[in-house]
C-alpha positions as CSV (number, residue, x, y, z in Angstrom):
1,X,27.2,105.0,165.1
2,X,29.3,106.8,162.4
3,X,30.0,109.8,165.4
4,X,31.7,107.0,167.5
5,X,34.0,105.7,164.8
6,X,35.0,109.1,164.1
7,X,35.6,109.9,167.7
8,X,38.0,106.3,168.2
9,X,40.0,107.5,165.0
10,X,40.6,110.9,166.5
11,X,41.6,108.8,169.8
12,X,43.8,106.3,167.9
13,X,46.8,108.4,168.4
14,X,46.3,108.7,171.9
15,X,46.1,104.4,172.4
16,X,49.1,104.5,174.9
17,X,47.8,107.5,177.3
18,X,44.6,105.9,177.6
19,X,46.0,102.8,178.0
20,X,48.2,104.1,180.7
21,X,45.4,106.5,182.6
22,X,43.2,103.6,183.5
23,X,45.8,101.2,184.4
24,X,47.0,104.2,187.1
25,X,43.6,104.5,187.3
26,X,43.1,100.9,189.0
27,X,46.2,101.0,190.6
28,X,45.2,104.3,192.4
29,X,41.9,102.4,193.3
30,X,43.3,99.5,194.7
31,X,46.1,101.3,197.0
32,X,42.7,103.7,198.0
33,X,41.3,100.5,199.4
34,X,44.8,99.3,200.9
35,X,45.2,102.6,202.9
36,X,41.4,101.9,204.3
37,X,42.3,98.8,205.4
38,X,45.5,99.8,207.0
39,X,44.0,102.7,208.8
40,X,41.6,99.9,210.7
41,X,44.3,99.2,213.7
42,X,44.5,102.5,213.8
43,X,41.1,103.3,214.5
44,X,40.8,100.4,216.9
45,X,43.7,101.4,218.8
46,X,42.3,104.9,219.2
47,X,38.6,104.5,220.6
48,X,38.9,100.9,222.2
49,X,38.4,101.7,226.3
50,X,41.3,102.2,228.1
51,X,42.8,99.0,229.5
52,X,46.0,98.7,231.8
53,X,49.3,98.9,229.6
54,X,50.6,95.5,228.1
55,X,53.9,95.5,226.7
56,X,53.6,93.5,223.4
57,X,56.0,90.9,222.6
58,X,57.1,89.9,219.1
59,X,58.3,86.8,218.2
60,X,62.0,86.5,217.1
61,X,61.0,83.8,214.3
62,X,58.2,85.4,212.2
63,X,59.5,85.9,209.2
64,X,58.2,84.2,205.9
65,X,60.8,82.5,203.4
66,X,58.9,83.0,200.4
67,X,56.0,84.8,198.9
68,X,54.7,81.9,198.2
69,X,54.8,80.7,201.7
70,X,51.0,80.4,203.1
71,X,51.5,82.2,206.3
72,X,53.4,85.4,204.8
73,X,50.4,87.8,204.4
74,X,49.2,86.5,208.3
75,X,52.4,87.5,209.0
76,X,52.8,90.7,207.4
77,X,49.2,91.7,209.0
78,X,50.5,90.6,212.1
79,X,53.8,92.8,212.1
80,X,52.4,95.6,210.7
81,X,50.2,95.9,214.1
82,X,52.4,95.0,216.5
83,X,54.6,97.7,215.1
84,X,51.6,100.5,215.2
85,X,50.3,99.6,218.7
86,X,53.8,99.7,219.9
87,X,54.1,102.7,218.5
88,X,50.8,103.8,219.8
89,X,51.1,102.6,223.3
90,X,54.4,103.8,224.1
91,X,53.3,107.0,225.5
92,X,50.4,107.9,228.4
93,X,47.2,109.8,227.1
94,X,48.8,112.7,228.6
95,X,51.4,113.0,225.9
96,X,49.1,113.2,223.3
């Protein structure tokens, strides 16, 4: 038990980077798992069977007043893949 002490009083000093390395630490965690989730449209986009070309419509009133508001993270889902299959869609399989 003594070794330990001794080892937290040599870290004392060092309190704010090891404060600061897991806190990044999380955040890098949780933006890992963001960038999975966002890559998911993606995926779907790129192996579903071809189908005949849709044009996708958005909505001109989709837009959330608040954070607070319930439907802003439907919303925010919602925009972000209408703007990737648009994006993904707007060329034949030949261009790629």
């Amino acid at each position: 038990m003594d070794i330990y002490l001794r080892l937290l009083s040599y870290a004392k000093k060092y309190y704010r980077h090891i404060v600061l390395a897991i806190v990044f630490s999380i955040g890098f965690s949780l933006l890992n798992g963001v960038s999975v989730y966002l890559s998911i449209p993606l995926l779907d986009a790129l192996f579903q069977e071809s189908s005949p070309k849709t044009e996708v419509v958005v909505p001109a009133n989709t837009t959330a007043t608040s954070l607070t508001d319930s439907g802003f993270l439907h919303n925010a889902k919602e925009g972000i893949n209408t703007v990737l299959k648009q994006y993904l869609f707007s060329g034949s399989k030949m261009n790629s």
